[in-house]
C-alpha positions as CSV (number, residue, x, y, z in Angstrom):
1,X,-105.0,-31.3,-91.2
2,X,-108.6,-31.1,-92.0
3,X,-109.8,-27.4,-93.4
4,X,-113.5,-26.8,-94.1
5,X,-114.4,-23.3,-96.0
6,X,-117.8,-22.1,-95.6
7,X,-119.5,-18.9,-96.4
8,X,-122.7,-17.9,-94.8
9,X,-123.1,-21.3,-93.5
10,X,-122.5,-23.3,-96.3
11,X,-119.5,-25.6,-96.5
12,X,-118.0,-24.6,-100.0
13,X,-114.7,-26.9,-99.6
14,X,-112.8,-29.4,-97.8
15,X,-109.4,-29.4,-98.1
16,X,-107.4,-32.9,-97.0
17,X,-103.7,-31.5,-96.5
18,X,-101.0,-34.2,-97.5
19,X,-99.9,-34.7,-93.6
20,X,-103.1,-35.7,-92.7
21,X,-103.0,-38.5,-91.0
22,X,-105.7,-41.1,-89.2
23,X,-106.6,-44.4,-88.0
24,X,-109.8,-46.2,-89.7
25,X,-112.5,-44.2,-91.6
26,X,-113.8,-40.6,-91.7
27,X,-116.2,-39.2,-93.7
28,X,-115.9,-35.1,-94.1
29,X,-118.7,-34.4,-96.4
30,X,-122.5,-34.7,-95.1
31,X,-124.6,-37.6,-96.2
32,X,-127.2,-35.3,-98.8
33,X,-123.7,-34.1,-100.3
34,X,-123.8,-35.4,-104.2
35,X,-119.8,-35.8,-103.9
36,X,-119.2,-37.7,-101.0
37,X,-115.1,-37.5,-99.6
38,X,-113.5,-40.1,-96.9
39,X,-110.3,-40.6,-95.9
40,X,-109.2,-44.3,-95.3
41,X,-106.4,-46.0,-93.2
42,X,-106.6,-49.4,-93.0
43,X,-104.4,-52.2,-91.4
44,X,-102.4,-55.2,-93.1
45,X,-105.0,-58.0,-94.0
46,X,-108.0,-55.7,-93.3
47,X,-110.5,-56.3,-96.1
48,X,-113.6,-54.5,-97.8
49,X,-115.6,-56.8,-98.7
50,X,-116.6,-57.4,-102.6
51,X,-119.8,-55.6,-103.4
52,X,-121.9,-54.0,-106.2
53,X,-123.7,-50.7,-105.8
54,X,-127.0,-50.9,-106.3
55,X,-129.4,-48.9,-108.6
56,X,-130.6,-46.2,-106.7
57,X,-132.2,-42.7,-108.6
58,X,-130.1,-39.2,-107.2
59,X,-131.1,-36.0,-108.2
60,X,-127.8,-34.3,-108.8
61,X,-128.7,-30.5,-109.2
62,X,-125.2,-29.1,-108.6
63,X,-121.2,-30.5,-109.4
64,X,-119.6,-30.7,-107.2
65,X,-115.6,-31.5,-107.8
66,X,-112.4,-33.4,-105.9
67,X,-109.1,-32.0,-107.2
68,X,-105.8,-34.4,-106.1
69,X,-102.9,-31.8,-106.6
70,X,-100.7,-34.4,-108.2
71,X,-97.4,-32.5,-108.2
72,X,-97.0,-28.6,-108.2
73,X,-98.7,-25.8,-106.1
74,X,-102.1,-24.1,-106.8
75,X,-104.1,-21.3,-105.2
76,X,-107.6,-21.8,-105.1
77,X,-109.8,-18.8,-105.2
78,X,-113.0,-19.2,-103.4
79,X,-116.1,-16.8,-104.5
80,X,-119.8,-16.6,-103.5
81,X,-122.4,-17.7,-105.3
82,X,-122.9,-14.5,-106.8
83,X,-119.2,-14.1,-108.0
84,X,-117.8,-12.1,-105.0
85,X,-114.5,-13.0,-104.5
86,X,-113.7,-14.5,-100.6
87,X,-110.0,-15.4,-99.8
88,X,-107.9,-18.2,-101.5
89,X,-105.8,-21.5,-100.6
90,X,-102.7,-22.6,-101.9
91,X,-102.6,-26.5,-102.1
92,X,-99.7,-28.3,-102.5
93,X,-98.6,-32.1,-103.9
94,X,-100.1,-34.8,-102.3
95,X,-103.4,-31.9,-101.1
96,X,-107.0,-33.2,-102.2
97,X,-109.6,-30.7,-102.2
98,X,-113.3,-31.4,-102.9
99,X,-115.5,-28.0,-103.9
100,X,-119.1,-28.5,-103.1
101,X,-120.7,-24.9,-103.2
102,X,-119.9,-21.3,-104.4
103,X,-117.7,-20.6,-107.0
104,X,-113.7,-21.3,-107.9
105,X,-110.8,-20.3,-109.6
106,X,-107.3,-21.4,-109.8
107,X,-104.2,-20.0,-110.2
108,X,-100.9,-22.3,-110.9
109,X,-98.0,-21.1,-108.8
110,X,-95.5,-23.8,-110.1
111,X,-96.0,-26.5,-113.2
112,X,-98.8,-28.5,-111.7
113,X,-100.5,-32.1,-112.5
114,X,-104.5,-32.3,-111.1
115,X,-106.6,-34.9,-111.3
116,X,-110.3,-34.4,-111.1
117,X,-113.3,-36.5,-110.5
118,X,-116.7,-34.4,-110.8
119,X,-120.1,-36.0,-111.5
120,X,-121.6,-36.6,-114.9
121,X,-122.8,-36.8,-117.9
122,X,-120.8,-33.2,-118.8
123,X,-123.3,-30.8,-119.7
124,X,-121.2,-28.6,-121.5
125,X,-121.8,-24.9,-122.3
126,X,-124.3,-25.5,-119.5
127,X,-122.6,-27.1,-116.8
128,X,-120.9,-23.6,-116.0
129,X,-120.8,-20.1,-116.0
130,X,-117.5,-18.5,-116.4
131,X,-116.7,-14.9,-114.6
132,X,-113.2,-13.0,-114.2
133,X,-110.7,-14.2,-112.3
134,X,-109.8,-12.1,-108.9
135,X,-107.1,-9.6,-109.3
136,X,-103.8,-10.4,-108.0
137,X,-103.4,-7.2,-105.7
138,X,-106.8,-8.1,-104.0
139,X,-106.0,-12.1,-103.3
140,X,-106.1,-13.0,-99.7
141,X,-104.0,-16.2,-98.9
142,X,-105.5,-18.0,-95.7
């Protein structure tokens, strides 16, 4: 199961549920998205070939982030880009998740391992701005 999140006609996050399954390759993120996501199933013997990437100059203006939810469950807390809180996902082991727009905030529900791949060079105090965390009486699970 596929689930795209937008807001206002953005696409803020693609979530890749553990059960998904399919044959060859799909792409689920556009091709001027910074962070690009695929899903791959490929037979016996099939082979990629060897290759280098080449040099090529990106502009990266935004980070944009791919969580694997390694073991545990998470909500996810989706928000506008000014801060407004939208509705929430949990994501559970085996889930991938890439967030490409707005903001997020997460929640553990259980003891949880993530791993994350974002873009770089870290920027530090400037790479983010950091805002309060929804309220738990006003979290809408989708």
């Amino acid at each position: 199961m596929i689930e795209n999140i937008t807001h206002n006609d953005q696409l803020i996050s693609v979530i890749i549920r553990s059960q998904y399954h399919a044959h060859g390759i799909k792409f689920f993120t556009p091709d001027n998205f910074s962070q690009q996501l695929a899903y791959m199933n490929r037979e016996k013997d099939y082979v990629i070939p060897p290759h280098v990437h080449n040099a090529v100059k990106r502009q990266v203006s935004y980070t944009h982030e791919v969580l694997f939810i390694k073991s545990g469950r998470v909500r996810v807390d989706y928000f506008d880009d000014s801060k407004n809180y939208l509705e929430s996902r949990e994501l559970h082991q085996g889930d991938v998740v890439l967030l490409s727009g707005g903001g997020h905030g997460f929640h553990m529900l259980e003891d949880s391992e993530i791993i994350e791949v974002k873009q770089g060079p870290y920027a530090g105090d400037e790479d983010k701005t950091r805002f309060s965390p929804v309220k738990d009486d006003r979290v809408v699970i989708k």
